[in-house]
Structure formats: C-alpha cells, structure tokens
PDB file of N, CA, C and O in Angstrom, chain B, residues numbered from 101:
ATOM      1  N   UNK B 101      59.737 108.318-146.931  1.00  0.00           N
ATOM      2  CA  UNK B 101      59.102 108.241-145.631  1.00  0.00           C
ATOM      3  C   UNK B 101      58.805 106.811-145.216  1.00  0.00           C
ATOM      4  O   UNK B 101      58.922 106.548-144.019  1.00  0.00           O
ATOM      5  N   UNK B 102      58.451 105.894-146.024  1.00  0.00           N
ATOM      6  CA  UNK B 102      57.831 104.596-145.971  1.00  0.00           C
ATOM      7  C   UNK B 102      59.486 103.769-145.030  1.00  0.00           C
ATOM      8  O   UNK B 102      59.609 103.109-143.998  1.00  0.00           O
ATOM      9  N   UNK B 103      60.361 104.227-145.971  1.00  0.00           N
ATOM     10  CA  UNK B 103      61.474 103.229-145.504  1.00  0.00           C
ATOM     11  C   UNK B 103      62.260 104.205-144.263  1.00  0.00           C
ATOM     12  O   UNK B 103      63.426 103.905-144.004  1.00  0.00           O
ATOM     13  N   UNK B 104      61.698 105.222-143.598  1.00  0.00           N
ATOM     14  CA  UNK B 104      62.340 106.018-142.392  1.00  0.00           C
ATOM     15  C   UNK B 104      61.374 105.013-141.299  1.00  0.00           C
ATOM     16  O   UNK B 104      61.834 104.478-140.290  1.00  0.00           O
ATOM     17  N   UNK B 105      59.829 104.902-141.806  1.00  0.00           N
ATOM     18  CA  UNK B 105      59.277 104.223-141.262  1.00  0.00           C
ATOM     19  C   UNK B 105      59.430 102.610-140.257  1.00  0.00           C
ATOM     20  O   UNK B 105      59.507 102.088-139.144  1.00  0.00           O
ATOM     21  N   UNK B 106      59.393 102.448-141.622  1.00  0.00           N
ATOM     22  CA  UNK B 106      59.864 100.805-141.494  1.00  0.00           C
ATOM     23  C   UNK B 106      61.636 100.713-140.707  1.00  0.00           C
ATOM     24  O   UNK B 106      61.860  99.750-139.973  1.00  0.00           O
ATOM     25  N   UNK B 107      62.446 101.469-140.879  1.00  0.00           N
ATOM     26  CA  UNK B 107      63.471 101.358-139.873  1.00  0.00           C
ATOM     27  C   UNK B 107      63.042 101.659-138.231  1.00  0.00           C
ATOM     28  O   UNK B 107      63.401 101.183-137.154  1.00  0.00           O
ATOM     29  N   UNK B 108      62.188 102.592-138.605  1.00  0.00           N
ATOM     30  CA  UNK B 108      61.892 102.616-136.973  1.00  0.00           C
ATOM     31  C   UNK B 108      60.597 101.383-136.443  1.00  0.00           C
ATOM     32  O   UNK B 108      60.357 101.104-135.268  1.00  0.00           O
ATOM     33  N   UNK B 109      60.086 100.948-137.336  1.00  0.00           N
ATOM     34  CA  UNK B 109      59.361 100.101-137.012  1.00  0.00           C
ATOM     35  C   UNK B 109      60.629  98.649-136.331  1.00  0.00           C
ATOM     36  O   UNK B 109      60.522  98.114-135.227  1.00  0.00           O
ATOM     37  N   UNK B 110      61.409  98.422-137.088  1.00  0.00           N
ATOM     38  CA  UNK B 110      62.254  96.984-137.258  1.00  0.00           C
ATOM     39  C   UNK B 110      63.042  97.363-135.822  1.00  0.00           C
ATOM     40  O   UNK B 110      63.158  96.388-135.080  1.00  0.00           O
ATOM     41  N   UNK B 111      63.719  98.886-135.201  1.00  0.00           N
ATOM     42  CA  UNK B 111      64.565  98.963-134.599  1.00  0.00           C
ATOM     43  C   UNK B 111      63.976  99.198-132.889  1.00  0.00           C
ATOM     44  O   UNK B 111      64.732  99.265-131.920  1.00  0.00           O
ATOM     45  N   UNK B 112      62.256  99.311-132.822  1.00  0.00           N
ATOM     46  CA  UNK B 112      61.242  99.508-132.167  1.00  0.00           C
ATOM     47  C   UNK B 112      60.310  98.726-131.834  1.00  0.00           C
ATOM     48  O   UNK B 112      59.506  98.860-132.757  1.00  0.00           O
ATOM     49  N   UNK B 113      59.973  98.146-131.265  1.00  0.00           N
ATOM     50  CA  UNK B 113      58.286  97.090-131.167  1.00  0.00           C
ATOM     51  C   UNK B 113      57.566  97.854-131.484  1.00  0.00           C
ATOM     52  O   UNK B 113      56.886  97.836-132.510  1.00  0.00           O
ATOM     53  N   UNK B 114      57.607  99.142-130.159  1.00  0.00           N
ATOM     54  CA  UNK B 114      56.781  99.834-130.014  1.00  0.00           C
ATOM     55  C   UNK B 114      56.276 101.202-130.632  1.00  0.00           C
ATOM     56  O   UNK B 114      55.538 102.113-130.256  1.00  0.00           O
ATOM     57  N   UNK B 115      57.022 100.913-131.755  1.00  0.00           N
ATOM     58  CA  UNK B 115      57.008 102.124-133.037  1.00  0.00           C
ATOM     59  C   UNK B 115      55.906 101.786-134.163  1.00  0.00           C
ATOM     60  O   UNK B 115      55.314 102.652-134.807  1.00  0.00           O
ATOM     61  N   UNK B 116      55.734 100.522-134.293  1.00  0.00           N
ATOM     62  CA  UNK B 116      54.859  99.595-135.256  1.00  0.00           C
ATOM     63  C   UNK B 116      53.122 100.204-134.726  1.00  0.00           C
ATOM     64  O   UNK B 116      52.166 100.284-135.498  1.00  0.00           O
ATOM     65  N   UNK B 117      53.100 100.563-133.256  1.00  0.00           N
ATOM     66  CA  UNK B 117      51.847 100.690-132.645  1.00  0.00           C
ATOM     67  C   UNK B 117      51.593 102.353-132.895  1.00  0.00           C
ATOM     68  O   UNK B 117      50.504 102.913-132.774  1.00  0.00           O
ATOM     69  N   UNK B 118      52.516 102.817-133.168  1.00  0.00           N
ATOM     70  CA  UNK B 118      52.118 104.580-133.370  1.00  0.00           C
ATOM     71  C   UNK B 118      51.522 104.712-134.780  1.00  0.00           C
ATOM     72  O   UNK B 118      52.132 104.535-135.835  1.00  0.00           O
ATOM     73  N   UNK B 119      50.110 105.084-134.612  1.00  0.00           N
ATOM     74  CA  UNK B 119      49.042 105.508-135.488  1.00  0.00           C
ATOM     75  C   UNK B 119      49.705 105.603-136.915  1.00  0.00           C
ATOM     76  O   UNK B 119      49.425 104.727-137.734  1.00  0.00           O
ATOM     77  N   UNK B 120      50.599 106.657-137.266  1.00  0.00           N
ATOM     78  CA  UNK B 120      50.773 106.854-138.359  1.00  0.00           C
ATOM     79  C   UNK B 120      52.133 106.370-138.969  1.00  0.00           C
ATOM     80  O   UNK B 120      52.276 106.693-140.148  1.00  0.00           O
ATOM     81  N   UNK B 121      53.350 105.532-138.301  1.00  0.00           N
ATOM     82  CA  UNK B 121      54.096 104.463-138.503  1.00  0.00           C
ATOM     83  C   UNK B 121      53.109 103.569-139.236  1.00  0.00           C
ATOM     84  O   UNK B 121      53.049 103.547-140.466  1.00  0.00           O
ATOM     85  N   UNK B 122      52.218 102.723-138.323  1.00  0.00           N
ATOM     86  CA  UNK B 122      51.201 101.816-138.615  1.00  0.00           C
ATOM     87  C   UNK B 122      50.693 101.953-139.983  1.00  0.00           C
ATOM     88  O   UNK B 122      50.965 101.236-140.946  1.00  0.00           O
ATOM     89  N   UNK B 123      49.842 103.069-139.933  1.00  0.00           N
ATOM     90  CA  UNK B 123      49.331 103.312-140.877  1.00  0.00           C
ATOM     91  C   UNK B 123      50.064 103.827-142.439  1.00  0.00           C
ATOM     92  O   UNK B 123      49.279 103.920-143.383  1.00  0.00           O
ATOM     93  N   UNK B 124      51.281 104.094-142.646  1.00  0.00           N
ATOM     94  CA  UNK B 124      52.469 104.606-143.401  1.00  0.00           C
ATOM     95  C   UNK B 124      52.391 103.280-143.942  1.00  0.00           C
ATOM     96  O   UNK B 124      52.041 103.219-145.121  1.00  0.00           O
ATOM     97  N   UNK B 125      52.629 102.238-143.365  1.00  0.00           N
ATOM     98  CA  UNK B 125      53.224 100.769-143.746  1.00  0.00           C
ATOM     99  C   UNK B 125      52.202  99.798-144.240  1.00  0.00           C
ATOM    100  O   UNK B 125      52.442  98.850-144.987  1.00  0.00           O
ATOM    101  N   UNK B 126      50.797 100.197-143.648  1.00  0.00           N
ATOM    102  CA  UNK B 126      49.873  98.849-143.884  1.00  0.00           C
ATOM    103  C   UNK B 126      49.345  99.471-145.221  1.00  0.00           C
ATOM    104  O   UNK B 126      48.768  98.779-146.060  1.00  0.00           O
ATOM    105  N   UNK B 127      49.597 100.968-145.396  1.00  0.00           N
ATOM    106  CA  UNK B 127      49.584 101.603-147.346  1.00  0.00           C
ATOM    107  C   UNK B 127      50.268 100.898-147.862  1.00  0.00           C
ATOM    108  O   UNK B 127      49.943 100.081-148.724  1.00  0.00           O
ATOM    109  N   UNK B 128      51.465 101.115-147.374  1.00  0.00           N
ATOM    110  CA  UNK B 128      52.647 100.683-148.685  1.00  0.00           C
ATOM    111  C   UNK B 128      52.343  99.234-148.918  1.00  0.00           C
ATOM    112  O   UNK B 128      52.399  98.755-150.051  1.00  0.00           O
ATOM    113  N   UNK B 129      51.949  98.367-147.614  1.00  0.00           N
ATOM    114  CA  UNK B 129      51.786  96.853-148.427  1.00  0.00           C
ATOM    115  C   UNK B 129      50.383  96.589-148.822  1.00  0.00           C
ATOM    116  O   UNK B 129      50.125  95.525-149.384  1.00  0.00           O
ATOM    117  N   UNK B 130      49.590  97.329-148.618  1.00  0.00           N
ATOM    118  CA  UNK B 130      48.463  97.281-149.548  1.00  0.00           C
ATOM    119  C   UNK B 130      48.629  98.024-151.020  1.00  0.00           C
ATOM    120  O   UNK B 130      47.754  97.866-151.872  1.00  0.00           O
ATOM    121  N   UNK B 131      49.604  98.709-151.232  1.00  0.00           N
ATOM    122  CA  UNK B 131      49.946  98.901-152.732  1.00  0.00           C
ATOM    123  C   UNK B 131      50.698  97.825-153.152  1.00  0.00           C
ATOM    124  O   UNK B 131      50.343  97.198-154.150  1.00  0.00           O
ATOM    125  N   UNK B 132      52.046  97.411-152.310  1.00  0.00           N
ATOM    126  CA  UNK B 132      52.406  96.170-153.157  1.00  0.00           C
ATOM    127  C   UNK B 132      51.457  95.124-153.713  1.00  0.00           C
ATOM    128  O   UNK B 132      51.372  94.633-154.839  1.00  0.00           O
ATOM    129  N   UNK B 133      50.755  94.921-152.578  1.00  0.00           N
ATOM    130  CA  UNK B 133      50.135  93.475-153.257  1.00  0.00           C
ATOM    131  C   UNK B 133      49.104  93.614-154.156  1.00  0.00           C
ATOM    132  O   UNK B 133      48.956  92.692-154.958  1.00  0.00           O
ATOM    133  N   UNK B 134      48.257  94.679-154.213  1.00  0.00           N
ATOM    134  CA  UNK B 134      47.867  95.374-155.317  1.00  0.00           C
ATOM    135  C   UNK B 134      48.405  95.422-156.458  1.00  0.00           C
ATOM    136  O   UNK B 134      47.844  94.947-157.445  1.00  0.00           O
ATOM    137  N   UNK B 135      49.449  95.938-156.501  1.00  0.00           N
ATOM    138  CA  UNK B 135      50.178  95.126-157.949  1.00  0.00           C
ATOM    139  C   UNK B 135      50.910  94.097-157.866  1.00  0.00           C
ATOM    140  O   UNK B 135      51.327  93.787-158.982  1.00  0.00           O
ATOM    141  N   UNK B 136      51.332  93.285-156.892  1.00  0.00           N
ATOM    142  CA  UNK B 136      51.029  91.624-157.033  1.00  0.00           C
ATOM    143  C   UNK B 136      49.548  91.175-157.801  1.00  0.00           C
ATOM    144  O   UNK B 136      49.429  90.382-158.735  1.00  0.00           O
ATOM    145  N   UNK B 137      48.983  91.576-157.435  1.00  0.00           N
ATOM    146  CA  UNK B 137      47.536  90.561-157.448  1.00  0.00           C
ATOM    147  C   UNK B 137      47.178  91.007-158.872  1.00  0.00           C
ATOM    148  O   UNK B 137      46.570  90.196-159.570  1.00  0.00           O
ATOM    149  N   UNK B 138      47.575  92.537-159.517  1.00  0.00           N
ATOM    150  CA  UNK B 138      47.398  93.112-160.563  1.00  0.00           C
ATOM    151  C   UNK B 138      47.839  92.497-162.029  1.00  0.00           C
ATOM    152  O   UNK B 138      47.357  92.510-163.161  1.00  0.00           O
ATOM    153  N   UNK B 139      49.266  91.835-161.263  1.00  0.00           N
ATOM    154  CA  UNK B 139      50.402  91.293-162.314  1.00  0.00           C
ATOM    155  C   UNK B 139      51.153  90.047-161.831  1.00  0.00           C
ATOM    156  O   UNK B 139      52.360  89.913-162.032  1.00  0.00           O
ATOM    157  N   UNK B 140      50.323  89.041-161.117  1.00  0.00           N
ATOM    158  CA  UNK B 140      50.681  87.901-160.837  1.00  0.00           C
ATOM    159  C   UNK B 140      51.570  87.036-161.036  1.00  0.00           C
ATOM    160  O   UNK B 140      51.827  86.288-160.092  1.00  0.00           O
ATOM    161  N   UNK B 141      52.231  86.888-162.178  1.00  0.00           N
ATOM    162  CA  UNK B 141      53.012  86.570-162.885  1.00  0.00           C
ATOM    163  C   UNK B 141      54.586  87.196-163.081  1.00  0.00           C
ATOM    164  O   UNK B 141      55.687  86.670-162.916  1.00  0.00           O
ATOM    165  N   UNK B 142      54.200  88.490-163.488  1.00  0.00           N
ATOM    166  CA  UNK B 142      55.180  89.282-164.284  1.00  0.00           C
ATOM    167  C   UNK B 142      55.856  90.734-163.013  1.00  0.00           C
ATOM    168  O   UNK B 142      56.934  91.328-162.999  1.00  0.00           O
ATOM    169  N   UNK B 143      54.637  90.841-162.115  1.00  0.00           N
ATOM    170  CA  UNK B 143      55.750  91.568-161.393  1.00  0.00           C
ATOM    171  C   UNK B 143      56.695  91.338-160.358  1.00  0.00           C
ATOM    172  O   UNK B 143      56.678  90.483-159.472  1.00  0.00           O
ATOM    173  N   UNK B 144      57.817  92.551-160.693  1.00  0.00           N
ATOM    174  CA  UNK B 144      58.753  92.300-159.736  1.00  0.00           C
ATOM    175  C   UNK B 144      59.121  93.497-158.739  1.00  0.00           C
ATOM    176  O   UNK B 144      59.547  94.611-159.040  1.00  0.00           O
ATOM    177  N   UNK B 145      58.852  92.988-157.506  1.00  0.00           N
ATOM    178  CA  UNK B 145      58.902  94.073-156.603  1.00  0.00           C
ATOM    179  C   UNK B 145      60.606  95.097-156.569  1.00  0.00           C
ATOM    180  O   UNK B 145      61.738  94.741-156.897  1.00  0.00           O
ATOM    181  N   UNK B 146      60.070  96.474-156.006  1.00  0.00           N
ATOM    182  CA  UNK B 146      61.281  97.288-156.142  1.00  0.00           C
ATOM    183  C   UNK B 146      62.089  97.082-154.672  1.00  0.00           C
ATOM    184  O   UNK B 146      61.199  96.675-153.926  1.00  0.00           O
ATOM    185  N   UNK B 147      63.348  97.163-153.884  1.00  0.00           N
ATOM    186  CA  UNK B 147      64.005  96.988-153.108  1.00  0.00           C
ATOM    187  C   UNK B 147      63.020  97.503-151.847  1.00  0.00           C
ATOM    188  O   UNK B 147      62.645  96.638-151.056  1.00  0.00           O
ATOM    189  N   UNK B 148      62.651  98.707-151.671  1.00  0.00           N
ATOM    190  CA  UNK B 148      61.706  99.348-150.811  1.00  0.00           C
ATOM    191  C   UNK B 148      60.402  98.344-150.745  1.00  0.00           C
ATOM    192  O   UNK B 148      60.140  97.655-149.759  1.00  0.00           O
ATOM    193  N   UNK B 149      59.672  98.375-151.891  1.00  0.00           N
ATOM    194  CA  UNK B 149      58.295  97.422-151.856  1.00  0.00           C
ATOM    195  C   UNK B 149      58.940  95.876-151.090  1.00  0.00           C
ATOM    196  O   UNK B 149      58.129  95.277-150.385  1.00  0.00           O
ATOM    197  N   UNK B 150      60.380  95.254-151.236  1.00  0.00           N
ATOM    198  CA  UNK B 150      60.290  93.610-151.368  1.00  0.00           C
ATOM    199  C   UNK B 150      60.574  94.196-149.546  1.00  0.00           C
ATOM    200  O   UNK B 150      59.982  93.505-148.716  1.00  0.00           O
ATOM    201  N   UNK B 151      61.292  95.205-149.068  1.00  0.00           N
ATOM    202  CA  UNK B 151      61.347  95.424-147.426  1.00  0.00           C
ATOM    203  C   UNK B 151      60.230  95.495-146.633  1.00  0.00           C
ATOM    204  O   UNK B 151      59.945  95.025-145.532  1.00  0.00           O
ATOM    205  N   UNK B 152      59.720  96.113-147.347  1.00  0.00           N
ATOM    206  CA  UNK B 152      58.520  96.408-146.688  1.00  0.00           C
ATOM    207  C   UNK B 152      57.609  94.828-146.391  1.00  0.00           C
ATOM    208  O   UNK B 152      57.402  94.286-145.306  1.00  0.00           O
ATOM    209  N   UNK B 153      57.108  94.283-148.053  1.00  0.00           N
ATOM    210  CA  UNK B 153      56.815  92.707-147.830  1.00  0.00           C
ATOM    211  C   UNK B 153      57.482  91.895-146.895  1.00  0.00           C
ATOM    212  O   UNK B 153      56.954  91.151-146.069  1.00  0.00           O
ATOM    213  N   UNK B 154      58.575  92.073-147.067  1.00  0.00           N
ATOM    214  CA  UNK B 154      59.468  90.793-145.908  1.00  0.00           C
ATOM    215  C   UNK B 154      58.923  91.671-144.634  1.00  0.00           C
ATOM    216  O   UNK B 154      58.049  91.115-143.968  1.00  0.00           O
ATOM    217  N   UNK B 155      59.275  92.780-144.283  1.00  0.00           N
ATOM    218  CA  UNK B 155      58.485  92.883-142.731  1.00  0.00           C
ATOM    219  C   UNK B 155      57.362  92.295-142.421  1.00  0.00           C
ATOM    220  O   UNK B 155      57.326  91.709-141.339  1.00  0.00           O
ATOM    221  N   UNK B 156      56.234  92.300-143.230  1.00  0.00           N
ATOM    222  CA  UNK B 156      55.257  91.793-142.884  1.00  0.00           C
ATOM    223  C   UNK B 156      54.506  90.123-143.258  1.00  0.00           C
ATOM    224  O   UNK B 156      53.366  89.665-143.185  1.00  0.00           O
ATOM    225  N   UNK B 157      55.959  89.544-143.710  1.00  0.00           N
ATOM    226  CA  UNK B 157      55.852  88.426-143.707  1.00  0.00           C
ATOM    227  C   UNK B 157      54.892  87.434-143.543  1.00  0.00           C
ATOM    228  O   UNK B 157      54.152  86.684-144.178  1.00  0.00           O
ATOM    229  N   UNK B 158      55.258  87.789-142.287  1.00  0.00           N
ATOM    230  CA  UNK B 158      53.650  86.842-140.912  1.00  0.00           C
ATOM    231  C   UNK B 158      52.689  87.013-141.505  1.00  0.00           C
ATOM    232  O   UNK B 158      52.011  86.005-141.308  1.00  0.00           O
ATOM    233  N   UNK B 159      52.241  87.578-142.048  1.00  0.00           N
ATOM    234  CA  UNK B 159      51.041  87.949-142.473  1.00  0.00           C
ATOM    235  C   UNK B 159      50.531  86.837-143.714  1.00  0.00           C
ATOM    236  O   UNK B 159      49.351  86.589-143.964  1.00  0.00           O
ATOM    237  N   UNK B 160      51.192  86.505-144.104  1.00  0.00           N
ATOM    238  CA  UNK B 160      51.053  85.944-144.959  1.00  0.00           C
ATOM    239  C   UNK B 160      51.408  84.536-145.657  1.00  0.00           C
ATOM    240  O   UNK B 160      52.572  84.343-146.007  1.00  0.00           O
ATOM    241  N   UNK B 161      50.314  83.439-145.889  1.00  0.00           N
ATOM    242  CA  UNK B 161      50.622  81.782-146.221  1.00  0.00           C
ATOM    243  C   UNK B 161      52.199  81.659-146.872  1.00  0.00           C
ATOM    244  O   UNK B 161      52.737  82.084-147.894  1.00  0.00           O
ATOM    245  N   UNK B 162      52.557  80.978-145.904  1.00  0.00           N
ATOM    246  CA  UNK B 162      54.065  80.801-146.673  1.00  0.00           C
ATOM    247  C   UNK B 162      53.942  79.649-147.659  1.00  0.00           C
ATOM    248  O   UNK B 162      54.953  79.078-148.069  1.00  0.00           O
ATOM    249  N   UNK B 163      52.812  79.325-148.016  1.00  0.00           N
ATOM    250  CA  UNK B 163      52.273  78.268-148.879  1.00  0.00           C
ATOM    251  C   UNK B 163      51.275  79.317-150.377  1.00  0.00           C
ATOM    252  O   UNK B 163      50.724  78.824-151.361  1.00  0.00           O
ATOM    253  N   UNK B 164      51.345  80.362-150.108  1.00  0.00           N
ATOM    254  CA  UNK B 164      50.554  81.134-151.400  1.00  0.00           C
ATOM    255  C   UNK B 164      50.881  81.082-152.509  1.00  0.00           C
ATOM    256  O   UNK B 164      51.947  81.684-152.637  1.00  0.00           O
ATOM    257  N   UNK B 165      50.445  80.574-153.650  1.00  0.00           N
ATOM    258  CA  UNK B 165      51.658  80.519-154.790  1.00  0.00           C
ATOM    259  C   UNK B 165      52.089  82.459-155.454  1.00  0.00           C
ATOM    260  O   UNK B 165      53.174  82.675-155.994  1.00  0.00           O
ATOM    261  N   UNK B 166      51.135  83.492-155.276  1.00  0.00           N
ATOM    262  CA  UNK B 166      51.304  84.355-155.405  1.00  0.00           C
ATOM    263  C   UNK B 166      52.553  85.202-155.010  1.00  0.00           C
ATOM    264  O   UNK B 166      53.371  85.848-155.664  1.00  0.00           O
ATOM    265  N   UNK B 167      52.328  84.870-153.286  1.00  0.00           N
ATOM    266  CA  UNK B 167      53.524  85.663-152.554  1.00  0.00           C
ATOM    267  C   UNK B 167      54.923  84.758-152.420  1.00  0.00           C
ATOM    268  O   UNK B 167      55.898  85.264-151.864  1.00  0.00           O
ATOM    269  N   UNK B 168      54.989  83.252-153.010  1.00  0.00           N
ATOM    270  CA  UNK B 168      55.898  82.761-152.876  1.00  0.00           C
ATOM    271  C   UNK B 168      56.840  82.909-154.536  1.00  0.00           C
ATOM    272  O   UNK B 168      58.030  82.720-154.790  1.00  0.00           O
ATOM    273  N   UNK B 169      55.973  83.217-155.189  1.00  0.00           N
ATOM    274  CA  UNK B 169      56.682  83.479-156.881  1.00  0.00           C
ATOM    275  C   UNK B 169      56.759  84.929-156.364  1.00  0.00           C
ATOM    276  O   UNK B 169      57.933  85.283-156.254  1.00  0.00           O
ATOM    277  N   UNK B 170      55.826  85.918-155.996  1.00  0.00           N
ATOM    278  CA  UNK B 170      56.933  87.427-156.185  1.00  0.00           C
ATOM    279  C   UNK B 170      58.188  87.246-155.464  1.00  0.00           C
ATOM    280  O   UNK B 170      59.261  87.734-155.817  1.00  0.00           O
ATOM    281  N   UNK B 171      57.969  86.424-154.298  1.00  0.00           N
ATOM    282  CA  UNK B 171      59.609  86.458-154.069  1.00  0.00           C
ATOM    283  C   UNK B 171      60.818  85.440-154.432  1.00  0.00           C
ATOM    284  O   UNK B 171      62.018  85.477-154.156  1.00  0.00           O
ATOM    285  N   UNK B 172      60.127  84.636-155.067  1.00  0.00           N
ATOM    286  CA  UNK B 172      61.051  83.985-155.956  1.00  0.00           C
ATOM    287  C   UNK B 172      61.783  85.040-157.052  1.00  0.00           C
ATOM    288  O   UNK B 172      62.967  84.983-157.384  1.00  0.00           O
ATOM    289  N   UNK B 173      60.821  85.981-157.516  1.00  0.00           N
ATOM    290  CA  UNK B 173      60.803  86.637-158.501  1.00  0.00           C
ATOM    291  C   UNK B 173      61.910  87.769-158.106  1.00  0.00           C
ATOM    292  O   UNK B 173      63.018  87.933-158.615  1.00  0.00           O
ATOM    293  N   UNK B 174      61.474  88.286-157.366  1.00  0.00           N
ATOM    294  CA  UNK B 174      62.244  89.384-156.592  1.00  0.00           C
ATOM    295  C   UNK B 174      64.209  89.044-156.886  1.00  0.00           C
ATOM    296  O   UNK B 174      65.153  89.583-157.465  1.00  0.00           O
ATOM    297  N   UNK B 175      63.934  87.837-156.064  1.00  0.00           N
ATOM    298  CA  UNK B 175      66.155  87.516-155.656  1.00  0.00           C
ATOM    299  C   UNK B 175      66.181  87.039-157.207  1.00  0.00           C
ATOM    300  O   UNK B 175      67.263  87.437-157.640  1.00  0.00           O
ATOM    301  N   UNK B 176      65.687  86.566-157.930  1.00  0.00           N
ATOM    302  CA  UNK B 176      65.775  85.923-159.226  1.00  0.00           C
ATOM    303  C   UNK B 176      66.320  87.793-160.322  1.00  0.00           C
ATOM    304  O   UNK B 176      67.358  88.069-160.922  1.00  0.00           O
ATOM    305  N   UNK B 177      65.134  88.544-160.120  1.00  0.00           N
ATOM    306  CA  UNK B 177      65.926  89.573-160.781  1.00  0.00           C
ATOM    307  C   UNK B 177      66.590  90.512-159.893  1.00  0.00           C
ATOM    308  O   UNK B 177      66.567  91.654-160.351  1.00  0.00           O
ATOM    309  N   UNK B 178      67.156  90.404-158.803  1.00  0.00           N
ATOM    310  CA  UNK B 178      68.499  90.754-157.970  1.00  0.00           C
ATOM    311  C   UNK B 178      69.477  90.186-157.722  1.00  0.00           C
ATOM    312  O   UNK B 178      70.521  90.823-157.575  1.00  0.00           O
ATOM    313  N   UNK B 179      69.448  88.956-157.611  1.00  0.00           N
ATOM    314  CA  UNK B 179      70.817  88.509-158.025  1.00  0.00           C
ATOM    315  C   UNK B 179      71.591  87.965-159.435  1.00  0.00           C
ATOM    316  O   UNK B 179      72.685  87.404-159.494  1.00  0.00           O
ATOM    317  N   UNK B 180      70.671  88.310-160.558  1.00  0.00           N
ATOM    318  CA  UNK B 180      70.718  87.889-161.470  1.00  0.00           C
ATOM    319  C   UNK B 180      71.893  88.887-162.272  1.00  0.00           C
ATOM    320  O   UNK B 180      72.208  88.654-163.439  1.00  0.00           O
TER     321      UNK B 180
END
C-alpha cells in the first residue's frame, strides 16, 4: 500500500494532500528513520523504505551525518 501510495503521491501534487495518502507516508518515514536513528551506523534501508526517504528528501539537512551515511549506505549495498 505504502508504495501504491507514494506513486500516486509522485504522479499527483494533489494526492500528497489526501488525508490518508498523507498520512500512509509520513508512517512509513517515521518508521524508517526510527530505525535509522535506532541503528545509525549499521542500517541499510530496503528499496521501498530508501523511495519513500528520497521522496521526502526536503525534509531533511542535506548536511546530517545520519541521513547522508544511510544513503551513502543504501547505493553502497545496491550497487555493490
């Protein structure tokens, strides 16, 4: 559901503003970073969790060392 979501969010402006789109998505990245913040170091987000993060990008210091190592972390064990 999260990633039916998030397509209609990306393919929509105005899909991002419907209650439970909204709310579907601001879960899922409050679980990612939850286990970001859980496993700072060592975790690595799943394809769904790193989509979801990159949507909401903006949101977040492109200077954080947290959110800039999970996604270091991320293409490091996907293209690896």
């Amino acid at each position: 559901m999260v990633m039916q979501a998030l397509d209609m969010a990306r393919e929509s402006p105005e899909a991002e503003c419907d209650a439970k789109i909204s709310a579907l998505l601001n879960g899922a990245l409050a679980e990612v970073v939850a286990r970001l913040r859980a496993a700072p170091e060592t975790y690595v987000m799943r394809r769904d969790e790193f989509s979801v993060f990159n949507f909401f990008q903006s949101r977040f210091d492109k200077r954080d060392e947290l959110f800039m190592s999970a996604r270091r972390r991320y293409w490091w064990f996907t293209t690896a």
